[in-house]
Residue, then its C-alpha position, 0 to 999 in steps of 0.5 A: x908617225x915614222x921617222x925617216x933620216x938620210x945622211x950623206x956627203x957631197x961628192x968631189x967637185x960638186x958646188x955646195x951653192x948649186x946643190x942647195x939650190x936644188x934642194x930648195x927649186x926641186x926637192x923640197x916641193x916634190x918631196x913635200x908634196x908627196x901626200x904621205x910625207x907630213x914634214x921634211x927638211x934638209x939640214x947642213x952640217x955646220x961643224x962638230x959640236x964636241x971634238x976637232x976635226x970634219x964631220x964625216x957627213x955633209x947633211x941630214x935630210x928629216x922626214x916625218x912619214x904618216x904611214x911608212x908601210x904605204x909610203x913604202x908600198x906606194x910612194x917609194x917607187x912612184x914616179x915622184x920619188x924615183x924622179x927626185x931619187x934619179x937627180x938627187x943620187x949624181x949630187x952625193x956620194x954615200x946616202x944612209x937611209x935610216x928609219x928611226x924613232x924616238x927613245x921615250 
């Protein structure tokens, strides 16, 4: 199981409502329904935990991937993918496409 992370902000101007929205009526279903992803969950950034001041990103977007080579072979250029990909990227500005893991 791999790790997926996607930081980002939103862009000037867009309505946090509206792109939640989304989230909730587009990405998620199209994106859960990939069959390599095995969870995914967007999560807003609420404030800084230690310290004053703006956090410097908006969400982190989670995703456990079953098979991250296939899902990169297979899955990343397909047409669900490319789809969410082409409505997601007007909404923010800055996305970090991190695979991570766990230090054990």
């Amino acid at each position: 199981m791999a790790n997926v992370m996607i930081t980002y902000r939103l862009r000037a101007g867009v309505a946090r409502d509206a792109f939640e929205a989304w989230v909730r009526d587009h990405d998620y279903p199209n994106i859960r329904g990939v069959r390599r992803v095995a969870a995914f969950t967007n999560h807003r950034v609420e404030r800084l935990l230690i310290g004053e001041g703006t956090p410097p990103i908006d969400y982190v977007e989670v995703f456990d991937i079953d098979d991250l080579d296939g899902f990169i072979a297979e899955d990343l250029g397909g047409p669900v993918i490319q789809a969410v990909m082409g409505e997601f990227m007007p909404w923010v500005e800055d996305p970090r496409f991190l695979v991570v893991s766990p230090v054990v």
